[in-house]
C-alpha positions as CSV (number, residue, x, y, z in Angstrom):
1,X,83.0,34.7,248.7
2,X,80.5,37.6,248.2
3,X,81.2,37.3,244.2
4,X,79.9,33.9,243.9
5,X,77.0,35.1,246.4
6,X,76.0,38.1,244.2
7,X,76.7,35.6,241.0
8,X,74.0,32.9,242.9
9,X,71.8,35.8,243.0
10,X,72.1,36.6,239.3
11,X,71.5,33.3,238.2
12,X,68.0,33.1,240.8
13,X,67.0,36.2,239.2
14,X,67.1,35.3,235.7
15,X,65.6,32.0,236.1
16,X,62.7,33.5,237.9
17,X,62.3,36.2,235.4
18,X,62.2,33.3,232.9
19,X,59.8,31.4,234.6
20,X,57.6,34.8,235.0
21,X,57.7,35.4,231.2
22,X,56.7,32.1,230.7
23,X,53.7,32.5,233.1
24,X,52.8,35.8,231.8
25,X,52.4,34.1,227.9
26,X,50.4,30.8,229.4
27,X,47.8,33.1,230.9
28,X,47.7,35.5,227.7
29,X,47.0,32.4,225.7
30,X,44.6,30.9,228.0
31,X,42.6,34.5,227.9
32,X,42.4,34.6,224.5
33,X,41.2,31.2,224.2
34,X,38.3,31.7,226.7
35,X,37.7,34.9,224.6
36,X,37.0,33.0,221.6
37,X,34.7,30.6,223.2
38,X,32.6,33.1,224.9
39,X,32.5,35.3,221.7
40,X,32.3,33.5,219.0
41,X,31.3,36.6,217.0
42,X,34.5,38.2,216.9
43,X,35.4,36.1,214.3
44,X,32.5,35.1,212.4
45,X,29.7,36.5,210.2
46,X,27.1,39.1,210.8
47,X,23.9,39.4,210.4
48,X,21.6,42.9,211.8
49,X,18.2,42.1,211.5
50,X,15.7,45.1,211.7
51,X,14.7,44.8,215.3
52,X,18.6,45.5,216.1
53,X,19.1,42.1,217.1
54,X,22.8,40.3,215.8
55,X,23.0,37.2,214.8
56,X,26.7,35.6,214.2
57,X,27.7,32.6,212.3
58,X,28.9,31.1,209.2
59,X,26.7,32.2,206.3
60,X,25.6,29.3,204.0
61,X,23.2,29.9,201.7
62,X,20.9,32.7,200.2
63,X,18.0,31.3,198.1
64,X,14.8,32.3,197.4
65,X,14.7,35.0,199.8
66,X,16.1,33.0,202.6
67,X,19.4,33.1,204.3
68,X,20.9,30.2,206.2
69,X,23.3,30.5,208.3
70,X,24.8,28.6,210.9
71,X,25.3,29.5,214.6
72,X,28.3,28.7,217.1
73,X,26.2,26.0,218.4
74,X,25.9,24.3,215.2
75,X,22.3,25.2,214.6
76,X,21.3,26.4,211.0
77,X,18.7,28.7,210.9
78,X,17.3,30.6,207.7
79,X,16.2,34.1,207.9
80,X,13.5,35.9,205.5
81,X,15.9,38.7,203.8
82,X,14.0,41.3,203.6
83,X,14.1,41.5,207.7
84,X,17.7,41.9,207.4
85,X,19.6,45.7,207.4
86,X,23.2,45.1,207.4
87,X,25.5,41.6,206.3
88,X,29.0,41.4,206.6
89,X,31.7,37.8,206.1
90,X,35.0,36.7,207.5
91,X,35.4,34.4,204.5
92,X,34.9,34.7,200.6
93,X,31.7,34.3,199.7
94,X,29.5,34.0,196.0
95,X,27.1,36.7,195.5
96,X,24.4,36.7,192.6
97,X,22.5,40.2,191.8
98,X,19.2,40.9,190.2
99,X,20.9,41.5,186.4
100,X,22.8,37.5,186.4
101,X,26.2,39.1,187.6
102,X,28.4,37.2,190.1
103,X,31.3,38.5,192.6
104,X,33.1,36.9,194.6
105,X,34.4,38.4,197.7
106,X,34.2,39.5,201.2
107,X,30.9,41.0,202.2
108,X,31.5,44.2,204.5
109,X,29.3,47.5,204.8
110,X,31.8,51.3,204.5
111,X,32.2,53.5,206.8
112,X,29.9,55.4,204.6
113,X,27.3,52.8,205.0
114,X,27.3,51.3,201.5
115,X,27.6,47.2,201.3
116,X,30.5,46.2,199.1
117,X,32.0,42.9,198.1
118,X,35.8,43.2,198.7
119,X,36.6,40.9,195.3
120,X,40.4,39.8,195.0
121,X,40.9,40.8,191.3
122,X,38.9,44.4,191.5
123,X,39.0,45.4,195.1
124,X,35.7,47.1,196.9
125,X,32.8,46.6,194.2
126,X,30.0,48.8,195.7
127,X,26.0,47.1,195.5
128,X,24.8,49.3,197.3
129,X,20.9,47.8,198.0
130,X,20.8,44.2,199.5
131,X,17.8,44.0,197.3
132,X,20.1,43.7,194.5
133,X,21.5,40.4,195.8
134,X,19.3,37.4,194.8
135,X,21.9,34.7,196.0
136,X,24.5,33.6,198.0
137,X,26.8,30.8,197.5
138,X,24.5,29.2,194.9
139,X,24.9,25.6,193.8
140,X,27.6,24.4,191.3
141,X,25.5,24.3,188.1
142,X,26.4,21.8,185.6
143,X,27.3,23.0,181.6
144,X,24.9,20.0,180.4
145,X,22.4,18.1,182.5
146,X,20.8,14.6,182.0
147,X,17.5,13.5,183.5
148,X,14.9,10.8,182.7
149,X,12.8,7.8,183.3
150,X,13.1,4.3,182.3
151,X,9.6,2.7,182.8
152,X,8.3,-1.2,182.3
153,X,4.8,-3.0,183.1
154,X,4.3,-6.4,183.1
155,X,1.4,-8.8,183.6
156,X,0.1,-12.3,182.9
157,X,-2.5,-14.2,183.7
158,X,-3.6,-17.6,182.6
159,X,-6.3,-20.1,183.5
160,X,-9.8,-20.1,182.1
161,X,-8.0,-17.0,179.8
162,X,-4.5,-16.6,178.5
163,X,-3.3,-13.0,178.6
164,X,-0.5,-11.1,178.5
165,X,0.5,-7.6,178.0
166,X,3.7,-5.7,178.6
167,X,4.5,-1.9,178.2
168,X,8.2,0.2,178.1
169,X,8.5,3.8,178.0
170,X,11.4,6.4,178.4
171,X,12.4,10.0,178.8
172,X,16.0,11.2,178.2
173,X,16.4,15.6,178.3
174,X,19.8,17.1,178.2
175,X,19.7,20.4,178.8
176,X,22.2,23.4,179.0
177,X,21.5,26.8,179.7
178,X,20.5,27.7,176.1
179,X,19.7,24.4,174.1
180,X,17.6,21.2,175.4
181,X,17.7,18.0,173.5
182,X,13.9,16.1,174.4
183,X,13.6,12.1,173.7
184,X,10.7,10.2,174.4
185,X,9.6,6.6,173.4
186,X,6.8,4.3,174.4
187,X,5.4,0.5,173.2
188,X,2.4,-1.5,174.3
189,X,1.5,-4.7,173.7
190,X,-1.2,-7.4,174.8
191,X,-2.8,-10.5,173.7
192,X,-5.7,-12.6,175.1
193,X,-5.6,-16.6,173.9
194,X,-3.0,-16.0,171.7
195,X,-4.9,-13.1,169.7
196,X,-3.2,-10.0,169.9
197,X,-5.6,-7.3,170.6
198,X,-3.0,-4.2,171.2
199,X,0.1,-3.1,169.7
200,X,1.3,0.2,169.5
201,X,4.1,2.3,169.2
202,X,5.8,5.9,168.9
203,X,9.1,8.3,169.6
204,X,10.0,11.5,169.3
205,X,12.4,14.0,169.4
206,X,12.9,17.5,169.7
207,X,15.8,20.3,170.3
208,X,15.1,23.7,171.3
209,X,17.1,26.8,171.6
210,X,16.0,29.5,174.2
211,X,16.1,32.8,173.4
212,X,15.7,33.9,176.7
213,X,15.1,32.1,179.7
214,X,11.7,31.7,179.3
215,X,10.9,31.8,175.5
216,X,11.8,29.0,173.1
217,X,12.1,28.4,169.4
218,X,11.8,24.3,168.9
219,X,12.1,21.9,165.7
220,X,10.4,18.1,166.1
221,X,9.3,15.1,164.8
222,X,7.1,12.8,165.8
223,X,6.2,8.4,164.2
224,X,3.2,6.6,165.5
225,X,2.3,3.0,165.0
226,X,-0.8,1.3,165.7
227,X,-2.7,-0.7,163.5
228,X,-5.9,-0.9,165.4
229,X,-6.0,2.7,164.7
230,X,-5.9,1.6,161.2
231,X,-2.5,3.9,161.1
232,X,0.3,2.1,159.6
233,X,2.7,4.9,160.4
234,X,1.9,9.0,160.7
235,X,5.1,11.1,160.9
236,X,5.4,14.6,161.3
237,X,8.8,17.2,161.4
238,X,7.9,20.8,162.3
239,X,8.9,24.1,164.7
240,X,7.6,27.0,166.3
241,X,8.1,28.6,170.1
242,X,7.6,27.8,173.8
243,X,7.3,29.4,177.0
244,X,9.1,27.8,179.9
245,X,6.5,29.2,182.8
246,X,7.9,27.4,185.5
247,X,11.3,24.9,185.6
248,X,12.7,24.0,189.5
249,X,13.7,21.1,191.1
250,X,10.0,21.1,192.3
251,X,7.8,21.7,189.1
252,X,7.9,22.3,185.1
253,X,5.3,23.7,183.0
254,X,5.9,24.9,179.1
255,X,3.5,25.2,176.5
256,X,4.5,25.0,172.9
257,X,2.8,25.9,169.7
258,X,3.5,25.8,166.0
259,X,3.7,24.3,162.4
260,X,4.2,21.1,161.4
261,X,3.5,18.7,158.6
262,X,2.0,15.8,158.9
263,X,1.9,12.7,156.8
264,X,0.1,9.3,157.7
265,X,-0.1,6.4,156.0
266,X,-3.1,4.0,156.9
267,X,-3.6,0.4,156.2
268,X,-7.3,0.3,154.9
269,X,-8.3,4.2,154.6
270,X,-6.9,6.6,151.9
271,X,-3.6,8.0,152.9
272,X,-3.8,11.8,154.0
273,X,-0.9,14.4,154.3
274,X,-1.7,18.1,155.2
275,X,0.2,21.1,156.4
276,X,-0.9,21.6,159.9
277,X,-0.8,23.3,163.5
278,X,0.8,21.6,166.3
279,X,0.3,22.7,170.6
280,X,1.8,20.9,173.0
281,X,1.7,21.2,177.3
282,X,4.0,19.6,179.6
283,X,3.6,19.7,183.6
284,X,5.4,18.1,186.3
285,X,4.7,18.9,190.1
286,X,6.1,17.1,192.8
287,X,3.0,16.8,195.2
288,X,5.4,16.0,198.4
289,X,9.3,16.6,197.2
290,X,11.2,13.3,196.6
291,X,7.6,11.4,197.4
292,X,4.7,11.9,195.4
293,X,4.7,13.2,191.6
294,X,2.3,14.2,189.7
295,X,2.9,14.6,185.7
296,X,0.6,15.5,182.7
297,X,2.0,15.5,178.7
298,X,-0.1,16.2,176.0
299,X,0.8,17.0,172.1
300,X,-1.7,17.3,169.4
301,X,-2.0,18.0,165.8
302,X,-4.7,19.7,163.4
303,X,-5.1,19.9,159.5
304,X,-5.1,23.8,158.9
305,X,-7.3,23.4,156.2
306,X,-10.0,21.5,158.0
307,X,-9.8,22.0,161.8
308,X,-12.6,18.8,162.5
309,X,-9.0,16.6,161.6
310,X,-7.6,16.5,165.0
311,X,-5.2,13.9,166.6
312,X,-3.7,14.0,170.1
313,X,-1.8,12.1,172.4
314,X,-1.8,12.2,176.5
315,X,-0.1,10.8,179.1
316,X,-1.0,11.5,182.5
317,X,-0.7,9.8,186.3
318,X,1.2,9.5,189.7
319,X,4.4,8.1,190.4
320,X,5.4,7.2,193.9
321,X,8.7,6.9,195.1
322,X,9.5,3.4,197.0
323,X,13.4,3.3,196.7
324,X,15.6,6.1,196.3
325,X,15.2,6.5,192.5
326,X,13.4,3.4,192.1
327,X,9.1,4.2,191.8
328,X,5.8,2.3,191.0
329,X,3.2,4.2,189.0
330,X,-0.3,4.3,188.0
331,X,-0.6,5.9,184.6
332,X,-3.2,6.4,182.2
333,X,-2.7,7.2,178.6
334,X,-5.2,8.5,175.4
335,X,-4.7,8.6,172.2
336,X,-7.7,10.2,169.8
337,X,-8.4,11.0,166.4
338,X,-11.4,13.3,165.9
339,X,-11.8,11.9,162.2
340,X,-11.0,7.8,162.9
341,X,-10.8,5.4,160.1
342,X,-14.4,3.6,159.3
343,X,-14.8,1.3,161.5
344,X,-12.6,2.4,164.0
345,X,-13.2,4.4,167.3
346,X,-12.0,8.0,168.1
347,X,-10.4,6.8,171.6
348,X,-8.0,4.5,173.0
349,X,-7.4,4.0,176.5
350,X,-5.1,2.6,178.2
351,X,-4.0,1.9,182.1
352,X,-0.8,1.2,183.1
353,X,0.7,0.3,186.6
354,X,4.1,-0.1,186.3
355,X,7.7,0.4,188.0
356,X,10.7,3.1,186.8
357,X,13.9,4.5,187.3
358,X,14.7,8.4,187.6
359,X,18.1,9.2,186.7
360,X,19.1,12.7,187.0
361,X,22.9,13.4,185.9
């Protein structure tokens, strides 16, 4: 009787001891869970800022000297870098430096106090300044872009008058990080009681190879048609260099200048060809991102011999975004010859108020 007693007692024991094992893991895991939701940090990015203060999160961005990162409470918040002192990551992240290089890695500062990326192919790669790094995680960029605008303006009225006038005009650029590829093509027409009193047209294209990321060495060529000009056709082919001044998602300016020659055939003056000089300025600026843009073109030609024989073309205006890529536009274009045709006028102006497409691939 006292075996099966003390065998009872055994049995009572282990069960308990099971149940306290048990027990003891439940409230491990339950500390460690309330750990993790009242520090967050502990497992997350790190930023120091100056003023001492710690800032934890997932890092997002670096870009144009402003870090984003996102806090436990799913708030993003972007921090001027030069008020930060010390950066470290829990996860992989893409660093960009002053001279184009690109690691990718964990960011931690030494013991010795020296920021490193810890890469998975070279181990600890030493920066050293954060000054040095100009970008984190930066956006996927494409080998070869495509961007553009379709364009069409339309009007007729009739009555008392008949008229009619139409206009298309496009832009196609494919660019890569050395070459672009520029097309550009435009037509305007009009009539009043079945007189046509405007018809015009022109394209070009042009490829250019940058030598660094600013400068540019092009080749062009340019036709023009417009018979109240008295011009039948003038073509031009030609190079020379450009400076890319500014190229964001925001604005684009380049100038361009150069040699070209230039051969135009009219329909009641004598013919003219000449070897001559060729500038050309292109500006785009986004007044109010995705909203408002403003744009401004402009290429012109002159007879190096005689620098009175000047021709240009312009095309400047606003376009306004109404639909996603869909925008209506007020444009207004010139074209002038310093040294018309007798009989003909130096200027023609035109105003255009039309609808377009962006396409940006």
């Amino acid at each position: 009787m006292m075996a099966v007693c003390g065998r009872n007692r055994t049995r009572r024991t282990r069960r308990t001891g099971r149940r306290n094992r048990g027990q003891v893991c439940l409230l491990l895991a339950s500390i460690g869970f309330t750990l993790l939701i009242l520090c967050p940090g502990a497992l997350a990015d790190q930023v120091t800022m100056a003023n001492g203060d710690v800032i934890t999160g997932e890092i997002l961005t670096l870009k144009e000297g402003k870090l984003t990162i996102k806090t436990p409470y799913n708030e993003a918040l972007e921090i001027a870098w030069g008020s930060i002192v010390k950066i470290q990551s829990e996860t992989p992240v893409e660093v960009v430096l002053t001279d184009g290089s690109r690691l990718q890695g964990i960011l931690l500062v030494s013991e010795e106090g020296v920021l490193q990326v810890v890469t998975e192919s070279a181990g600890p790669v030493a920066i050293g300044e954060m000054a040095l790094i100009t970008d984190i995680n930066p956006p996927v960029v494409r080998a070869v872009t495509y961007e553009g605008n379709l364009e069409a303006g339309v009007s007729y009225l009739t009555g008392n008058t008949d008229t009619a006038s139409g206009n298309l005009s496009g832009l196609f650029v494919a660019r890569s990080k050395r070459q672009r590829f520029t097309l550009r093509a435009n037509w305007n027409y009009a009539e009043n009681d079945n007189v046509v009193n405007a018809r015009d047209a022109g394209g070009s294209l042009k490829y250019d190879f940058f030598v660094t990321q600013k400068f540019y060495v092009y080749a062009n060529t340019l036709l023009l048609y417009n018979p109240f000009q008295d011009l039948n056709l003038r073509s031009t082919i030609g190079g020379g260099g450009g400076y890319q001044f500014w190229d964001d998602v925001r604005k684009k300016l380049s100038f361009e200048l150069g040699v070209s020659y230039v051969d135009e055939n009219f329909r009641i003056a004598e013919d003219n060809a000449y070897a001559g000089g060729r500038w050309s300025i292109n500006f785009d600026y986004w007044i109010i991102p995705d909203k408002i843009n403003l744009f401004h073109f402009q290429e012109g030609y002159f007879n190096l011999e005689d620098f009175k024989d000047m021709n240009l073309i312009s095309e400047q205006g606003l376009r306004f975004m109404v639909l996603k890529d869909f925008y209506s536009s007020i444009q207004v274009n010139v074209s002038y010859d310093n040294v018309p045709s007798p009989g003909f006028k130096s200027t023609d102006t035109a105003v255009i108020f039309g609808l377009g497409y962006n396409f940006n691939l």
